[in-house]
N, C-alpha and C positions, 0 to 999 in steps of 0.2 A: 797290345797284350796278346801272345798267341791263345790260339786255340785250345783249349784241354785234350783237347784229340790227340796234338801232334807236340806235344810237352815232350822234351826227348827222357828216355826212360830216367838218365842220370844225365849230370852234367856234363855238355860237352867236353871232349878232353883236345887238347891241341898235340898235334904229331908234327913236329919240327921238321923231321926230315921227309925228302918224297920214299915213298916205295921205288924197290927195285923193278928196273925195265921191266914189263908181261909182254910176251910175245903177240897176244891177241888181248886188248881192253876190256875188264869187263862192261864196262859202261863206254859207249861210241863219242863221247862229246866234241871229240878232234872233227866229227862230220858237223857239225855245228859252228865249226871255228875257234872254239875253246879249248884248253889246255884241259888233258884228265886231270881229276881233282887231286888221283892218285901221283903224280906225277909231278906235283908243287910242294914247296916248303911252307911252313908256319900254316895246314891247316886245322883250325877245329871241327870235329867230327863227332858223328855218335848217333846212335839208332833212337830211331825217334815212336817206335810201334814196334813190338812183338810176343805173340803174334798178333798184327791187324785184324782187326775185324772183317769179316766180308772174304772175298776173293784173294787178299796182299797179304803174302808172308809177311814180309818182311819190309820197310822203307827206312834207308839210310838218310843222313841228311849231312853233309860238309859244306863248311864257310871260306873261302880261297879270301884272303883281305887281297883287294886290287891298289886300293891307296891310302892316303889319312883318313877319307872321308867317305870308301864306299867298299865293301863288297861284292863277291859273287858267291852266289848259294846256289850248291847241286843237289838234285834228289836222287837215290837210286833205289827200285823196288824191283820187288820179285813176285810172282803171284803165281 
C-alpha cells in the first residue's frame, strides 16, 4: 500500500508517445545507464506532491513498463 505522502495527486495518466528530442535532459538518467523516462513510449506519469512539504517543490514520478512482469519507476524533484 503506498504511502499517503506520495499518493499521486490524481491518477496517473499514460503518455503513449516519447517527447520531442531536448537538447540538454532535464533529468541526467542516461549517466545512470538508463533511458530518459521522457524519451520512451507507453509511459505513466503524474505528480505525486505539490507543493511538498519541507524544502521539495515539486516531485514527479513516471513508470517506463520494461516487460510483462516488471517495471522501472523514475522520480524527478525540484527543491
Amino acid at each position: 500500500m503506498p504511502s499517503p505522502q506520495l499518493e499521486p495527486e490524481q491518477p496517473l495518466r499514460l503518455r503513449e508517445q516519447p517527447f520531442a528530442a531536448e537538447a540538454t535532459p532535464a533529468t541526467p538518467f542516461a549517466r545512470l545507464g538508463r533511458p530518459e523516462p521522457d524519451a520512451l513510449p507507453e509511459v505513466r506519469e503524474g505528480q505525486v506532491c505539490a507543493p511538498c512539504k519541507g524544502d521539495l517543490n515539486w516531485l514527479k514520478v513516471a513508470v517506463a513498463q520494461i516487460d510483462e512482469r516488471s517495471g522501472r519507476v523514475y522520480l524527478r524533484g525540484v527543491d
